[in-house]
N, C-alpha and C positions, 0 to 999 in steps of 0.2 A: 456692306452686307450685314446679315444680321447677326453675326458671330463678333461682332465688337460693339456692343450694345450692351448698356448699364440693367442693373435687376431692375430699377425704378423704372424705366422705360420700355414702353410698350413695342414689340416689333411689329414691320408694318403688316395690318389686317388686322392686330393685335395676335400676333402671331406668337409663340416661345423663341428666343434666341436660337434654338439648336433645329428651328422647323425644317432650314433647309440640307442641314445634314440628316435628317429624319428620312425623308423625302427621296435624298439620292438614295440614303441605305435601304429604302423600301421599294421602292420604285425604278429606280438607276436613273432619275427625271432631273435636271437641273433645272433651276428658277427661270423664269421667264427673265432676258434682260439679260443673263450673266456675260461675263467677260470670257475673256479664255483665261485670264490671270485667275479668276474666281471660281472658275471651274478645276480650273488646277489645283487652288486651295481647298475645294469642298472635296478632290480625292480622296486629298492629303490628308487632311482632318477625318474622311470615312476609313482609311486605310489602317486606322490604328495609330492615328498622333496627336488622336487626343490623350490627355494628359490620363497617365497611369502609374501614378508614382509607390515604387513598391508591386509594382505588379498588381495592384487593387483596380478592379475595372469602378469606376467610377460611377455616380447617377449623377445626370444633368438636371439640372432643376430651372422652372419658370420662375418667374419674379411672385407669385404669392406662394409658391412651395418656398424657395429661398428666405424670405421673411420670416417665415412660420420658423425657418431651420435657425435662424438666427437667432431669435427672441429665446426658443429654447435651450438652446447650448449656453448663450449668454445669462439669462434669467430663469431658467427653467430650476427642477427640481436640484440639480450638478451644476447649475453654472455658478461659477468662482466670481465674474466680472470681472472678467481679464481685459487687457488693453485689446484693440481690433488686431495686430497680428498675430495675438495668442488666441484669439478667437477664430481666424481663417483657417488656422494651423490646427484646430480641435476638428471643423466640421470636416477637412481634407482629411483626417484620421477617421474619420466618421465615415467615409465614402460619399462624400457629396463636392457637385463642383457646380460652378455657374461663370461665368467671365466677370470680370472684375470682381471677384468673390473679395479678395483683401481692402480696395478700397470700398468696396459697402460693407463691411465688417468694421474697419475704421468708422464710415459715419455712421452706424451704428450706435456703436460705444460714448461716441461725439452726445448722440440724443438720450442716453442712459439717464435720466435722472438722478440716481442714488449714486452712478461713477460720479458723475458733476460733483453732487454734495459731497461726497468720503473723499474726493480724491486730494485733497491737501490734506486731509486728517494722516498724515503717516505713523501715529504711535499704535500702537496695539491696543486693545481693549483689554483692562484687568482679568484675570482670569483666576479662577479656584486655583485654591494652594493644595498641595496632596502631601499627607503624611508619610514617611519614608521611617522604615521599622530595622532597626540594625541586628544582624543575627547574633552578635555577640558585644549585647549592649555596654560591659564593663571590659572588655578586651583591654582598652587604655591605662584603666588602672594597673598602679604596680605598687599595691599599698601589701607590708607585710605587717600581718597581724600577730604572726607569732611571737612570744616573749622574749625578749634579750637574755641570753644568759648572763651568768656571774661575770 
């Protein structure tokens, strides 16, 4: 069915992964061809199980929305270039979902050019020194100046 289909891959007619839960929820129409096993599953899935974690109703996304979402979170203006499952974990907070969302966020990151090159670099990049100003610059001393008596 087409609810276990990668972002990369087209569903059939070139259809979106979620067309045929679209379909029951708009129509009450099951696919042509389904099973009973499959029609029980597309209830399930219109009844409210799909994934709503935190109570965030979610947006399902097609395979070139999903790309788009990736590139951005990952490379965009905010993206850190996190490993793929600190990547899955961002767009999920994001309110976005797709099936297999973690392992194409994994290959992903796999095709990142600049993760490839930095990612053995583990030191840190030199950074500006910043001057630090003591409120009570001679506190330490404990010099007495006054004169010794007799």
């Amino acid at each position: 069915m087409a609810h276990c289909q990668q972002v990369e891959e087209a569903g059939a007619n070139g259809k979106p992964w979620y067309h045929d839960i679209r379909e029951y929820l708009k129509k009450g129409a099951y696919p042509l061809g389904a099973t009973k096993n499959d029609k029980r599953m597309l209830r399930r899935l219109a009844d409210g199980l799909l994934p709503k974690w935190n109570l965030t109703l979610l947006h399902c996304m097609d395979d070139q929305e999903a790309q788009e979402i990736m590139e951005e979170v990952h490379e965009g203006t905010f993206g850190t270039h996190a490993n793929g499952h600190a990547l899955a974990h961002k767009i999920l907070q994001a309110g976005y979902y797709w099936t297999r969302m973690e392992s194409n966020c994994c290959q992903h990151v796999k095709r990142c050019m600049k993760c490839q090159m930095y990612a053995d670099n583990i030191y840190m990049a030199p950074s500006i020194l910043h001057n630090l100003t003591s409120p009570w610059p001679f506190s330490m001393w404990g010099l007495d100046i006054s004169p010794c008596g007799d």
